[in-house]
N, C-alpha and C positions, 0 to 999 in steps of 0.2 A: 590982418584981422580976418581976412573972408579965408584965408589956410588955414588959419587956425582951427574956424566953425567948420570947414570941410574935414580936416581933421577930427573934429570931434562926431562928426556926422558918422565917418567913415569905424571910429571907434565903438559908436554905437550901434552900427549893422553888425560887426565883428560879434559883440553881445549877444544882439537879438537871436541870430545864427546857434551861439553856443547853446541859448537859450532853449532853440527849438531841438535845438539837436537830443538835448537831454531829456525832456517830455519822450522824444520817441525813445533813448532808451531805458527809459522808467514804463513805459507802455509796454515794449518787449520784454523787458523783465518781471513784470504781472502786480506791477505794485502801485498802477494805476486804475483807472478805471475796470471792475472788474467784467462791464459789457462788452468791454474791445476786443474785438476776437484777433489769432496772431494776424490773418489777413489786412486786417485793417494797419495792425502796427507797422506793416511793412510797407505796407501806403506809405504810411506818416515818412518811414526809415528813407523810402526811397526818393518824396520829395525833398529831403531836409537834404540831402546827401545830394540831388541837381541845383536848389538853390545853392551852395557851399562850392560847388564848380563852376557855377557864372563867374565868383571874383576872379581876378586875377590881381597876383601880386601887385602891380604895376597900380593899383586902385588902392591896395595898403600900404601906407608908409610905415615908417621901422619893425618891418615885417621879423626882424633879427631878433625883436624883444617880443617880439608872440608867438614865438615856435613851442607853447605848449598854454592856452588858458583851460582853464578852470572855475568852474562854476558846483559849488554845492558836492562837490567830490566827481565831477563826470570829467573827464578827461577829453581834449580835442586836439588829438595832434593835425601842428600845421607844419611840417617838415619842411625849413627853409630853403634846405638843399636839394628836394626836387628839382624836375628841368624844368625850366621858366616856360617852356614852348608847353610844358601837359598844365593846362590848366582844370584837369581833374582829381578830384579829391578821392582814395579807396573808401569803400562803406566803413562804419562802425560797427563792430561784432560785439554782440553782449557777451557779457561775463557769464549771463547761466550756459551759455551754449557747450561747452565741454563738460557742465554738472550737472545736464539733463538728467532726471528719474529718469530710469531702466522698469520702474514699476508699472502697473498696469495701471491705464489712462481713460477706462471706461466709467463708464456709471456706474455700475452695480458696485454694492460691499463686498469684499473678500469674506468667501463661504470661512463660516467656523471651523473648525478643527470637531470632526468626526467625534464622540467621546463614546464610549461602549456601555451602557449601563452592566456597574456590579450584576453579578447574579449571586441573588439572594436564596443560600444553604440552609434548609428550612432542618434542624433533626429532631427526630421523633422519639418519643420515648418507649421502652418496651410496651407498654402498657395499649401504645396508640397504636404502634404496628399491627396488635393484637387486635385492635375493636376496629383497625380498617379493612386487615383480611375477613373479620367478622360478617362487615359489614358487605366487602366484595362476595361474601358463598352466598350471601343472602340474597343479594343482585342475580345472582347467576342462579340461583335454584327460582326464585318467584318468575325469572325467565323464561329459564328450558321444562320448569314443570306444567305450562301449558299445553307441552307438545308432546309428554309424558303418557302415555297408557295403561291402564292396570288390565291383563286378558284374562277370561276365564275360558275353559274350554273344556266342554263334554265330548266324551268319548264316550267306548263301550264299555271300558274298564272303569270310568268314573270320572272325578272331575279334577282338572288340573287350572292350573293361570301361570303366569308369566309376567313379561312386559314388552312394551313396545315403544315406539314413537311415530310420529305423524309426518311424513313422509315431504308431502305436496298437500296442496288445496282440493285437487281432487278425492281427498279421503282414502289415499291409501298410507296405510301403515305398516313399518318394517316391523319383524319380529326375527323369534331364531324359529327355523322349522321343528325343531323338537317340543316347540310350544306349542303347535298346533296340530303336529301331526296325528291322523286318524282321527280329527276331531268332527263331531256330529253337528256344533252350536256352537256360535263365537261371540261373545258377549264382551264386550269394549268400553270401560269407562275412564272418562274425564276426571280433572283435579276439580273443575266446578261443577262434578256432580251427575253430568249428562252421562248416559249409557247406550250404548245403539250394537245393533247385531249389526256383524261383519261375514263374508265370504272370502273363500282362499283364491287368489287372484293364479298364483303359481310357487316353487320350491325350489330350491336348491341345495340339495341333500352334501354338496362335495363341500358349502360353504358353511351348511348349517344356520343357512337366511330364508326368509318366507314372506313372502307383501301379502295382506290381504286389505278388504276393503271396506268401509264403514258401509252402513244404509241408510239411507234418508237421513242427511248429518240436517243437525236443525240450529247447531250457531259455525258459529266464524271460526274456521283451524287455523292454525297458526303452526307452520313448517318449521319444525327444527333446524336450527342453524349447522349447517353442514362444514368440518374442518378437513384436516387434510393428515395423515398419518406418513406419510415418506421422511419427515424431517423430525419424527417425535425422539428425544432423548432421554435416557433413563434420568430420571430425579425430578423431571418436570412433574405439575399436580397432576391429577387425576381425579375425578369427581363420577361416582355413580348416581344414578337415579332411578329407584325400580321396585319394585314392592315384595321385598324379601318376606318370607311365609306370611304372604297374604296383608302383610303392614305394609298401605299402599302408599305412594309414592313419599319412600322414604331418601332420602340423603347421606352418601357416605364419601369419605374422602382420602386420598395415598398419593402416592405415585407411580409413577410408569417408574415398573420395575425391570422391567427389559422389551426388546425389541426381536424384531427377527424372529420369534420361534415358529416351530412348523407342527402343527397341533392335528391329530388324524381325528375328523370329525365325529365319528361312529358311525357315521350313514354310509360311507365312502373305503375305497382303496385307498384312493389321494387324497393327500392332505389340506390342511387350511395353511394358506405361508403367511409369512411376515407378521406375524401373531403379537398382541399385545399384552404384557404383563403388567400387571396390578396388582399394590399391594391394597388397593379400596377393599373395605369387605363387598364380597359378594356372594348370595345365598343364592338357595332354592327361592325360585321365585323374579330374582335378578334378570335372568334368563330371556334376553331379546331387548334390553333395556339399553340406553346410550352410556357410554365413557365418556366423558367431557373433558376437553382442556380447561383451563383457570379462566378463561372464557366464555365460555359453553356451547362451545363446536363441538361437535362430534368427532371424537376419532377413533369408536372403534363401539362394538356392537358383544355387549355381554353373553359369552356362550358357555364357559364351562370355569369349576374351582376343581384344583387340585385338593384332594381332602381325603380322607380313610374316614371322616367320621358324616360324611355329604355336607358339614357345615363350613364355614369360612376357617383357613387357616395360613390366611396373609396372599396366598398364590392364587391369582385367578387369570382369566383368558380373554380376552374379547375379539372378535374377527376385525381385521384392519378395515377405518372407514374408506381406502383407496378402493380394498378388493368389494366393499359394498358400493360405491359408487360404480362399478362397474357392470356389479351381476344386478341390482337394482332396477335400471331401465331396461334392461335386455329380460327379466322376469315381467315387466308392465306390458312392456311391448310384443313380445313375442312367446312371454310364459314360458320359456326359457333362456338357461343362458350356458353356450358353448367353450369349450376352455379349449386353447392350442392342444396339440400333443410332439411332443418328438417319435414316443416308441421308445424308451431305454429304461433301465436299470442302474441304476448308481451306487454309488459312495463318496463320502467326501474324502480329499485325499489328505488322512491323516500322518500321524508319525508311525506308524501300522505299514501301514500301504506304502509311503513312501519307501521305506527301509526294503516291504517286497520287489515295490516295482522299479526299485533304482533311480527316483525320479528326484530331483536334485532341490535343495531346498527352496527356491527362490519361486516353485511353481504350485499355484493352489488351483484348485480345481472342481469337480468332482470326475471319479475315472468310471466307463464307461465298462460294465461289468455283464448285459447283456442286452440283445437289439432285438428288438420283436419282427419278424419277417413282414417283408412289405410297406410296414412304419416309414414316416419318412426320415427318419435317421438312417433306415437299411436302405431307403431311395438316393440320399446324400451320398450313404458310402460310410459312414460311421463304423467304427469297426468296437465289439466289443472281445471279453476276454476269450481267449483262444483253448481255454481247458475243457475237460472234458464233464458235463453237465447228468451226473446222478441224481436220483431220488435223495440224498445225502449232504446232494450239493456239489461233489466231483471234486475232483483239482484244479487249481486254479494257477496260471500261471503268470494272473498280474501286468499282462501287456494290452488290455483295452487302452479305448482313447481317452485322453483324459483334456475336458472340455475347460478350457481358462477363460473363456471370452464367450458375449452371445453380441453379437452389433458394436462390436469396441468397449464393452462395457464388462469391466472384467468377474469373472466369478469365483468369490472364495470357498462355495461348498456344493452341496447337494442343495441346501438350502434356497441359496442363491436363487439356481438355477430356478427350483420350481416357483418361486415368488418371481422371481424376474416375466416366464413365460405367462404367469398368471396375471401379471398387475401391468404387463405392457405388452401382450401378442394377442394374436386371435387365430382363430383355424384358417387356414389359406395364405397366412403374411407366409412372404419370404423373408428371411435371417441370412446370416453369416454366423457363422461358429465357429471359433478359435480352437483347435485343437492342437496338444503336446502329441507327437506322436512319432518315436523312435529317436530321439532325442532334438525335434526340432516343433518349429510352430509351423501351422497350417490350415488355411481355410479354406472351409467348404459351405458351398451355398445351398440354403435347407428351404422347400418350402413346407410348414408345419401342417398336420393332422389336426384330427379334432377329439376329443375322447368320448368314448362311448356314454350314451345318452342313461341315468339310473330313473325308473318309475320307481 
């Protein structure tokens, strides 16, 4: 009787044991209490797993028929055939241990997926394109016609005008010198009506620019918006603004018709370079008045139309706004402004020249046809042509230097060249000049002239 109850006693620790064992691995397997952190389970793991090694065999009878119980699906091996001397039991491994997430175990949500919003291709109808450039000239003229001037200007011979624009806050404004020149009385009026006498600050006969100055200004100027002409291409807009025969500040509009050209100013020997073509109308009257990009920067200063009849016929001229930002301060400031000089004679070297002077197709230039004594081209060493120099013109035998480069920057003509010295040198810089000469390249270091001063 009392084996029997010991037995059953012993049968019932066997239980209780199982019992505990599977709580801990239903806590490590997360399907318990959800406050129990793993730390803790491993408590539980570790004490269930010392109590389970106190027994020893020898304390359970037909240990042969419990070599595996089972409770509620949890499994407890009790391997018979261990050595009776290891009265220790190995841990229990859970099941999720080899089918751990690999995924991320932090708090935050997994950021959404990026999405692009469509963009939305909005198309316009003929009609709209039309009423929105409409509406841009209109932006751009109630602008720039602030800064707009209509001149008038007495002379001896009588009375002429122009136009201009407002320069600075200090009240001066650019014109072309042809519109003021010999003038007696300068009379200056506004789009809102005001008029003020101006005086000639200084000139520039080679540029055919002129700054003069307001008097006693009585509102608020407002400086025209200054652009940039280096990068203009033929077909972009063009927009004048100027008071062609006396209908003041009037609105016209084209495009840049070309670039580059070298336009001989009438005041001057030298020319005006990098010149700006337009096919805007421009009249009498035009004359000192701004070119505007579709914008309404300035890039380029209305001087002259190509015409037989003096009225508009699609060709007109404006001085580049580079070469006027440059002669501009140097007229405020010093009432003049100095341009480099080399001392030469040129040509461009066309299919002409090439063919005389043997010079091979792949080199453009302009060739060096005569060198003024003293100049600093004849100080460099520049050599020009070698023939003999008549009232007639002589013969000519085609072996000047012929100039490819001015500072690495290479030159395709005549043109080139005097836009190049005009819009990036000054009197006294030193240079490098690329010359072709006897069938090779070669540099020589220039330091540049000044040209003679025109009242």
């Amino acid at each position: 009787m009392i084996m029997t109850t010991i037995q059953s006693i012993k049968k019932l620790l066997v239980s209780g044991i199982a019992a505990l064992t599977l709580v801990a691995v239903v806590a490590c397997s997360g399907t318990g209490d959800p406050a129990t952190t793993p730390s803790e389970s491993a408590t539980t793991l570790e004490t269930t797993t010392s109590q389970i090694s106190t027994l020893t065999r020898s304390e359970i009878e037909d240990s042969s028929n419990a070599d595996v119980s089972t409770q509620n699906g949890a499994v407890i091996d009790t391997d018979s055939s261990a050595d009776s001397g290891n009265s220790e039991v190995e841990p229990i491994q859970a099941a999720f241990d080899e089918d751990s997430d690999s995924g991320p175990m932090g708090d935050a949500p997994p950021e959404p997926d990026v999405i692009t919003p469509a963009v939305e291709v909005v198309e316009l109808t003929p009609a709209q394109i039309v009423e929105a450039q409409s509406l841009h000239l209109a932006n751009v003229y109630e602008d720039a016609v602030q800064s707009v001037v209509f001149i008038v200007a007495r002379t001896s011979r009588g009375v002429g005008s122009g136009s201009g624009f407002v320069w600075d806050d200090e009240g001066h404004i650019v014109t072309n010198y042809h519109v003021i020149q010999n003038s007696s009385e300068l009379t200056v009026k506004f789009f809102n009506g005001r008029e003020y006498r101006a005086d000639v600050v200084a000139f520039d006969p080679n540029a055919d620019l002129a700054v003069i100055k307001l008097i006693d200004v009585e509102h608020e100027l407002v400086p025209i918006t200054i652009g940039d002409s280096s990068d203009l291409r033929p077909g972009e807009m063009a927009i004048a603004i100027g008071n062609p025969f006396s209908n003041e500040f009037t609105m016209t509009t084209g495009i840049v018709s070309a670039v580059s050209r070298t336009l001989n100013s009438g005041f001057s020997s030298y020319s005006i370079p990098a010149v700006v073509q337009t096919d805007a109308a421009i009249n009498p009257g035009n004359s000192g008045g701004p070119l505007l990009d579709m914008n309404g920067a300035v890039i380029g200063v209305n001087t002259q139309i190509s015409s037989d009849s003096y009225q508009n016929s699609g060709v007109g001229f404006a001085v580049p706004v580079d070469l006027v930002k440059r002669v501009v301060p140097s007229l405020i400031k010093n009432g003049v402004h100095n341009y480099s000089l080399m001392g030469i004679s040129g040509e461009p070297v066309d299919i002409d020249v090439r063919g005389r002077a043997n010079v091979p197709s792949d080199v453009t230039g302009a060739i060096v046809m005569s060198v003024e004594s003293g100049s600093a081209a004849d100080n460099a060493g520049l050599r020009g042509d070698s023939g003999e120099r008549t009232l007639n013109g002589g013969l000519l035998n085609w072996d000047g230097d012929i100039i490819v480069s001015i500072n690495s920057v290479p030159m395709k003509s005549m043109d080139d060249l005097i836009a190049y010295l005009a819009l990036n040198t000054a009197p006294g810089e030193d240079i490098v000049v690329g010359v072709f000469r006897d069938g090779v390249e070669i540099a020589l270091a220039m330091t540049l002239g000044s040209r003679p001063s025109i009242s």
